[in-house]
C-alpha positions as CSV (number, residue, x, y, z in Angstrom):
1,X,66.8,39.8,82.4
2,X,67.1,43.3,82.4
3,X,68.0,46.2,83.8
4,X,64.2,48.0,84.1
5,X,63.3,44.5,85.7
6,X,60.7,45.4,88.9
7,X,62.5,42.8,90.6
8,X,66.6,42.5,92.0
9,X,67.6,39.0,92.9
10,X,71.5,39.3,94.5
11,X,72.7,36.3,94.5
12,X,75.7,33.7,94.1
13,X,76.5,30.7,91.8
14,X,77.1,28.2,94.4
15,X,73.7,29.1,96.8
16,X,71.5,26.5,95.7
17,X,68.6,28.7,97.6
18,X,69.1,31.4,95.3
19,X,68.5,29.2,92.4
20,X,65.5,28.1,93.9
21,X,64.2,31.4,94.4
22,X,64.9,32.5,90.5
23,X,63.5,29.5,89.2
24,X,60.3,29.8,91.1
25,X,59.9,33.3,90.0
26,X,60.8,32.2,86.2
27,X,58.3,29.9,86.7
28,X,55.8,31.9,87.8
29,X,56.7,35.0,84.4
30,X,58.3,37.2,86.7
31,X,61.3,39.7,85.1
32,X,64.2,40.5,87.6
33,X,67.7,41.5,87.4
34,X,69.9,38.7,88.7
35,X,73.0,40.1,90.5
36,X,76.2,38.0,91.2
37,X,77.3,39.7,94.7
38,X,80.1,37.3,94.2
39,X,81.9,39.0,91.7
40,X,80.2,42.7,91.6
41,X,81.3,44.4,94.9
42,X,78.7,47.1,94.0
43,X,75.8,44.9,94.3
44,X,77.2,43.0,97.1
45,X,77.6,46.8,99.3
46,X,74.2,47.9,97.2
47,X,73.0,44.4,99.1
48,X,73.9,44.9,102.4
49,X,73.1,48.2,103.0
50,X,69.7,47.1,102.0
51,X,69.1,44.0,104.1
52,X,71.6,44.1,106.6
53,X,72.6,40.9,105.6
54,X,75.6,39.0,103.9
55,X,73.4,36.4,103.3
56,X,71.8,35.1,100.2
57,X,69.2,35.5,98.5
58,X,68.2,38.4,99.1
59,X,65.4,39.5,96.4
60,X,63.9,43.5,96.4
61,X,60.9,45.3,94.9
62,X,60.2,49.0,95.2
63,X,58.8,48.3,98.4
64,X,60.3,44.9,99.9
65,X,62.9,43.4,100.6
66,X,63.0,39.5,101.6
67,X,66.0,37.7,103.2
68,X,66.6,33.6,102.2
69,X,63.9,31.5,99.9
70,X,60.5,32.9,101.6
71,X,58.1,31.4,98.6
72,X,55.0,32.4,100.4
73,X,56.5,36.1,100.5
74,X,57.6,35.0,96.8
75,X,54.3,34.3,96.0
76,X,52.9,37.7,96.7
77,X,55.7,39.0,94.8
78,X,55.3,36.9,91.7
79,X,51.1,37.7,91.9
80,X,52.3,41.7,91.9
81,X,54.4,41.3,88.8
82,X,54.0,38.3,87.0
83,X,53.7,38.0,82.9
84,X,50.5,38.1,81.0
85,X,48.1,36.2,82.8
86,X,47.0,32.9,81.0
87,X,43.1,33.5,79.3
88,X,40.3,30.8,81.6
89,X,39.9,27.7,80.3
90,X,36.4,29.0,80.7
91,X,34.4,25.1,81.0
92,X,31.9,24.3,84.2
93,X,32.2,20.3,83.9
94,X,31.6,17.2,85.9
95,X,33.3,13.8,85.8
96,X,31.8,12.2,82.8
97,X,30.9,9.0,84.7
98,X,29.5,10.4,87.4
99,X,27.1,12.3,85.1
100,X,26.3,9.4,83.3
101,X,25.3,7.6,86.1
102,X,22.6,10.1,87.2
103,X,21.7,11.0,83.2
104,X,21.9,7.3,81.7
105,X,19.3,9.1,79.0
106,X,22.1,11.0,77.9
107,X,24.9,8.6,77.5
108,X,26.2,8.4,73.8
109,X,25.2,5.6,71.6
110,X,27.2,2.3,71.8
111,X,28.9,3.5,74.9
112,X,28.2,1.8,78.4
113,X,30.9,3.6,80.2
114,X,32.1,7.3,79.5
115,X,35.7,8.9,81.3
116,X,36.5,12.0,81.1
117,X,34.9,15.5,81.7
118,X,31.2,16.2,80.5
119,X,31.1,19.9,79.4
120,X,27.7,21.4,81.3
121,X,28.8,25.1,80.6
122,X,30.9,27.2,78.5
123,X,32.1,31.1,79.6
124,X,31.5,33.8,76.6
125,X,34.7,34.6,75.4
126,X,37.2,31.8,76.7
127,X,39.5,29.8,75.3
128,X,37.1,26.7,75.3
129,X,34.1,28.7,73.3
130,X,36.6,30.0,71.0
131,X,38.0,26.5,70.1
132,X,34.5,25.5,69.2
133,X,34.3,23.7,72.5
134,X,30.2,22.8,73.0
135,X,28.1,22.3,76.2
136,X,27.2,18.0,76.0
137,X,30.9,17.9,74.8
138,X,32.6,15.4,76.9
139,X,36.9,16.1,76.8
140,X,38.8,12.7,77.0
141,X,42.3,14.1,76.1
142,X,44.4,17.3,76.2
143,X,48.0,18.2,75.1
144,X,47.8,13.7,73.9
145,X,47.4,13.4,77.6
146,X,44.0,11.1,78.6
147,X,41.9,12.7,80.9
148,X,39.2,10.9,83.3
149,X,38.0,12.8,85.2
150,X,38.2,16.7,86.9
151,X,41.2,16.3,89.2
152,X,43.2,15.4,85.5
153,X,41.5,17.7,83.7
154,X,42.4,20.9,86.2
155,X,46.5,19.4,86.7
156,X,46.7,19.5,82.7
157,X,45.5,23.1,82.6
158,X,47.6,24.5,85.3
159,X,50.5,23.2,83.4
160,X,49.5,25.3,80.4
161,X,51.3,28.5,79.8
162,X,50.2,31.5,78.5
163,X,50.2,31.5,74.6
164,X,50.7,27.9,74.2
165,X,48.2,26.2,72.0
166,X,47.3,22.7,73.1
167,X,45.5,20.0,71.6
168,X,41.8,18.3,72.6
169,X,39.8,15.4,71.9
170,X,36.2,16.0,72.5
171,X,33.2,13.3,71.9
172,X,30.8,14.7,70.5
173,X,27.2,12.7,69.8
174,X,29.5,9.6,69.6
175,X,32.4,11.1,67.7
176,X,35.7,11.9,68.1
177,X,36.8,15.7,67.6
178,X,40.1,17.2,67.8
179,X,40.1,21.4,68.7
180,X,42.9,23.2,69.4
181,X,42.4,25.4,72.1
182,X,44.6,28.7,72.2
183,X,45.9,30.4,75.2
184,X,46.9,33.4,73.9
185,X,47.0,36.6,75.8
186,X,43.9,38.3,74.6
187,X,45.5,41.9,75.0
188,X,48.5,41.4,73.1
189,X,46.6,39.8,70.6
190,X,44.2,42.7,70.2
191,X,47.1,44.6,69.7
192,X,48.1,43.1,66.8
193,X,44.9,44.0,65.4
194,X,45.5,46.6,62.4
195,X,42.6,49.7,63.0
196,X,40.0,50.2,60.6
């Protein structure tokens, strides 16, 4: 981590709180300077005439300071300066069988039961249009993971980072297609762009 990082974390390598707290804000794409108060008596004075406290964790912004693991105070934190946000998904869907059930018309050839998620509606611009992702489209796997229904559907996404490309299997009029859908951050990818 470095130095310009908006966030300080003073810490120790035996507090397993302070681990916690710099793994959740890894997690969550958050930079911060990690300091060992243990073994840098600048941080560790820099530390307490901040807090008041010997205690750690103590993490620090420009404008807060927070005492012990406080993840909902974390939370806020990591929203404030987290990494590129992930592009949306960008799919308005229903569980497959329950849609089937009310639009038996509709259910693809040769099938008499259908899992997964039917694809009613697509957002302009997101990661499902641009994988050629189609409304009627019914999503039965993602990342080799089987999906049946919603609930599935919304854990597998939340567990997708920013610019990771993952996998799907999509019926589509009765056949099996494989996208790949690809969550890369749109800015830095228009970035790259050379101008004409």
């Amino acid at each position: 981590m470095t130095e310009t990082a908006p966030v300080t974390v003073y810490s120790t390598p035996t507090c397993p709180w302070c681990d916690r707290a710099k793994e959740y804000l890894t997690s969550r794409g958050v930079p911060f300077v990690d300091k060992d108060v243990s073994a840098d008596m600048d941080a560790a004075r820099e530390m307490i005439q901040m807090s008041g406290q010997q205690g750690v964790p103590v993490i620090s912004t420009d404008t807060e300071v927070i005492v012990g693991f406080d993840q909902i105070r974390l939370s806020r934190i990591a929203d404030r300066f987290s990494g590129p946000k992930r592009p949306p998904f960008g799919v308005l869907g229903a569980n497959a069988e329950d849609f089937f059930a009310r639009h038996k018309e509709l259910i693809p050839v040769g099938e008499t039961t259908v899992q997964g998620v039917y694809v009613g509606k697509i957002k302009p611009g997101s990661v499902a249009e641009k994988s050629g992702m189609m409304p009627g489209d019914v999503i039965q796997a993602l990342a080799n993971k089987r999906v049946r229904g919603m609930s599935g559907l919304d854990s597998l996404i939340e567990s997708v980072r920013t610019g990771d490309q993952v996998s799907v299997r999509v019926v589509r009029n009765g056949e099996d297609v494989n996208l790949t859908l690809d969550f890369s951050d749109p800015v830095e990818a228009a970035e790259t762009v050379p101008q004409a």
